[in-house]
N, C-alpha and C positions, 0 to 999 in steps of 0.2 A: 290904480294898476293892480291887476290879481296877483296873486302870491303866486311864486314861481316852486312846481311842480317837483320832487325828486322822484327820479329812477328807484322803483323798489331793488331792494338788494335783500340776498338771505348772508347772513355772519356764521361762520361756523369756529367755533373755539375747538381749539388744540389742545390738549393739555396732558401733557406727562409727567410721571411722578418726580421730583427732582428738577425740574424743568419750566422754563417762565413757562405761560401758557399762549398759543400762539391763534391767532384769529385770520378765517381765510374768510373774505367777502367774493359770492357770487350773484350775480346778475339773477333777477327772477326766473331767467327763461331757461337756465342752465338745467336744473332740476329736470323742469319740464322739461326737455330735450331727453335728459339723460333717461326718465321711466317710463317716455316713448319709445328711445333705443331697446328699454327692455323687452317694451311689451311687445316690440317687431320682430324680436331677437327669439324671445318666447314662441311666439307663435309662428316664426318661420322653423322652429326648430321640431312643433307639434307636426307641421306640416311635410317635413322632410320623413318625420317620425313613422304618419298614415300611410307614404309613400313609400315608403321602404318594407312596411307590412303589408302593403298591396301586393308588392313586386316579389314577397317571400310567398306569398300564396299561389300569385304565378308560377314562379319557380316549379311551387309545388306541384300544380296543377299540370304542367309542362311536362317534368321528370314521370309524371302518372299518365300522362296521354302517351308519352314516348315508350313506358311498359306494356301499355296496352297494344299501341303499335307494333309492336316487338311482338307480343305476340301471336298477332294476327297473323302477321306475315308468316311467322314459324308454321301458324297453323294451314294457311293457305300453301306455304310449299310443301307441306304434308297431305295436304286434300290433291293438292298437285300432282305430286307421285305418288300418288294414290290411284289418282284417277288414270295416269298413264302404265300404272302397274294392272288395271283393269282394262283397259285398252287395250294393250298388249294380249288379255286372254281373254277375251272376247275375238279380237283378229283368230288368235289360235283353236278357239272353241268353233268361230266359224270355218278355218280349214280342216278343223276335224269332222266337224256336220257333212262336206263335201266329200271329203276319201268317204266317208260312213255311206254314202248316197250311192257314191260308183261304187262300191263294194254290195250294195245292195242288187242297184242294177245288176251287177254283173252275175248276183247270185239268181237273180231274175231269171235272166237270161240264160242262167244253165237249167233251172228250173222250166224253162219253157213258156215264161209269161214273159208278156211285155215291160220295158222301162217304164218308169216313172221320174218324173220329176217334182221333187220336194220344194228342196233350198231354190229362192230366190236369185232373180241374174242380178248383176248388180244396174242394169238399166229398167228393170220390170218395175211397174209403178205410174210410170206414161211419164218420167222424165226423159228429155233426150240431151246428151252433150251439156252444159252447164247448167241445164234445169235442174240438174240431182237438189236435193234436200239434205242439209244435216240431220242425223240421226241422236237421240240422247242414248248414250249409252246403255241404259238402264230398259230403252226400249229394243237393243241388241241381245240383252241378257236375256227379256222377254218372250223374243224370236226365239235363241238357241233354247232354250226350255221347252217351247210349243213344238220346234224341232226334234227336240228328243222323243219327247214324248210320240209323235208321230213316226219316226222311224223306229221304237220298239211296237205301236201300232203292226207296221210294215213288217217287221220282222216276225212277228206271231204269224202274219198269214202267207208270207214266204216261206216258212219253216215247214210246211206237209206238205207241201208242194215238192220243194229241197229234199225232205225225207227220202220219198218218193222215187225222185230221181236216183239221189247217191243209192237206192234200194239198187235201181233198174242199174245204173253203172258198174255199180259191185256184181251184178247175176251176171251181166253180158259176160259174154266168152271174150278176153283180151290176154294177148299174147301167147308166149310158145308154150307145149306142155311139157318139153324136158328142156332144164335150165342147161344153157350152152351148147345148146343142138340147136342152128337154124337152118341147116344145110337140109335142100327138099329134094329127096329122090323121085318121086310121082306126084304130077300138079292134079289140082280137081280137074274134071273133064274127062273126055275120050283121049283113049289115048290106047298103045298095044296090049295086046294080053300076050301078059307074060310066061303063059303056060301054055300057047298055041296059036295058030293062027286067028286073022283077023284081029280087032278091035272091042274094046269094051270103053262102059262108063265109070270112070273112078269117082266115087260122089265123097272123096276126101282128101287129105295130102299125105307123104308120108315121111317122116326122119328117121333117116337111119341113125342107130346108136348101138351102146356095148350091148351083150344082154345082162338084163337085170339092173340098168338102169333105173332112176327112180322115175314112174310120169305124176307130174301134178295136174290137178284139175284147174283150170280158166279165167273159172267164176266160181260164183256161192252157187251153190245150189242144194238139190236132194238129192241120193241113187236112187235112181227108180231101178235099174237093171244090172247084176253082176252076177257071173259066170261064162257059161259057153253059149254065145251066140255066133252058131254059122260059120261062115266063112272068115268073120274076123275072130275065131277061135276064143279064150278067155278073154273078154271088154266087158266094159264099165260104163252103162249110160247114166250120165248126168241131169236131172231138170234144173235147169236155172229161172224159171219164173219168165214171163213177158213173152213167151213162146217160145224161148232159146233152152234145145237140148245139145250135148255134145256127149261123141264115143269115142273109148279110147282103146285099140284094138289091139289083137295078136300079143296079149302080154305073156308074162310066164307067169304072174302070180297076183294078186288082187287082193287090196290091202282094206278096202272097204265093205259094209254091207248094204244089204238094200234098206233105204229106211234112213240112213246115217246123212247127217246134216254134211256139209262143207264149206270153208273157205278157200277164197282162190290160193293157190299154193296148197293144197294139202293134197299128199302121196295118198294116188287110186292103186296104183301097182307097179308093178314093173315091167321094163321091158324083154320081149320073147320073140318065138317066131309060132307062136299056136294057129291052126288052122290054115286059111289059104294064103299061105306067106313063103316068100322063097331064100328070108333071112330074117335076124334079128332086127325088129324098126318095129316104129309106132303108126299106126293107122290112127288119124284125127279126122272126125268129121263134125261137125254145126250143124245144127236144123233149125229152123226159124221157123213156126206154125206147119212143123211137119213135114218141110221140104226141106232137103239139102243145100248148100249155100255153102257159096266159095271160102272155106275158111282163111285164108290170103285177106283175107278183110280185114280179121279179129284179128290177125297177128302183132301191130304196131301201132 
């Protein structure tokens, strides 16, 4: 029969100073068990260790995306109002391009030439009703420039045109020639003579006023003529350019010479009763290429 087997065991001696010494017996497998435990212990603990420096990089990574975030957005709500602060004048630049257009036309149109049409409608393009297209801003900016540019075009060759006229408006004969006299004793036409029988042509109107009232001249013009002429006794004939002359008659005294520029408003003389006059008033007449013409036209 074979010799029967012991169980290994480890002994471990105790021993303190002063003190028996004491012996603890453990089982083989104790040990082993126990530097197992360590080594699971250890190495769960490296592993908690890698994971926690993964998660702090996160962390980190996290907190740096979240700044970056931050500010994007900041910058995008600034492109934002940016973009709608350009928006905003751009709409404005283009209501200004439109007054600029009819202000043009309209100077056109005094001027004598036809309108024009610059600015775009807002369906030209061949969109109709939802077919419009978004425009990029920067291609509105683009417009309003080529705009500009185009109505200072415009305005160069309006301008002599314009000249021109404002010339011919300022010559024409317009309004009364003594300020606060509209009252008309004799209209243009036939009418009685006043110094006998029958009928005569009056080829002008007349205001009665104080004498020695002051008369102004119409329009701009030149004096071609001042002194005594005839039956309207001391007048003052005016050229004003575009065939428009005017005379201002029966004064008592004559403030201009021949030769001498004027503007409308400027004192020719004053009021008289010289030549064939049968009281103190102003004889006014218009000539237009040399004929007489209702001055009742020029007056308002």
């Amino acid at each position: 029969m074979p010799p029967r087997r012991h169980p290994v065991r480890y002994t471990l001696w105790l021993a303190r100073t002063g003190a028996a010494p004491k012996t603890l017996s453990l089982p083989a497998w104790v040990p082993l068990a126990v530097v197992l435990i360590l080594l699971v212990w250890s190495g769960l603990n490296l592993w908690l260790w890698q994971r926690t420096a993964e998660m702090r990089s996160l962390q980190i990574q996290l907190v740096s995306l979240s700044d970056q975030a931050r500010k994007l957005n900041n910058q995008l709500a600034a492109e934002r109002t940016r973009n709608n602060a350009l928006s905003q004048d751009a709409q404005s630049i283009l209501k200004q391009l439109q007054v600029l257009e009819a202000e043009i036309n309209a100077l056109r149109e005094r001027a004598g030439m036809p309108k024009i049409k610059l600015t775009p409608t807002r369906n030209e393009g061949g969109g109709r009703g939802g077919d419009s297209k978004p425009v990029a801003l920067e291609d509105v900016l683009q417009h309003a420039s080529q705009q500009t540019k185009a109505f200072s075009q415009e305005l160069s060759e309006v301008s002599p045109a314009l000249n021109e006229t404002l010339e011919r408006e300022a010559a024409m004969p317009y309004g009364y020639p003594i300020r606060g006299h509209t009252r008309i004793t004799s209209y243009f036409g036939y009418r009685r003579n006043p110094f006998g029988w029958g009928f005569e042509f009056h080829n002008g109107i007349d205001f009665p006023a104080s004498y020695g009232a002051p008369v102004q001249v119409t329009g701009a013009g030149v004096v071609v003529e001042a002194g005594w002429k005839g039956p309207f006794g001391l007048a003052v004939v005016v050229d004003h350019g575009y065939g428009y002359r005017t005379l201002y008659g029966h004064l008592s005294s004559i403030s201009v010479r021949v030769g001498q520029r004027l503007e409308r408003g400027d004192v020719v003389g004053r009021v008289g009763s010289t030549g064939r006059s049968t009281g103190p008033h102003l004889h006014y007449t218009v000539f237009r290429n040399g004929s007489e013409v209702n001055p009742a036209r020029h007056l308002d």
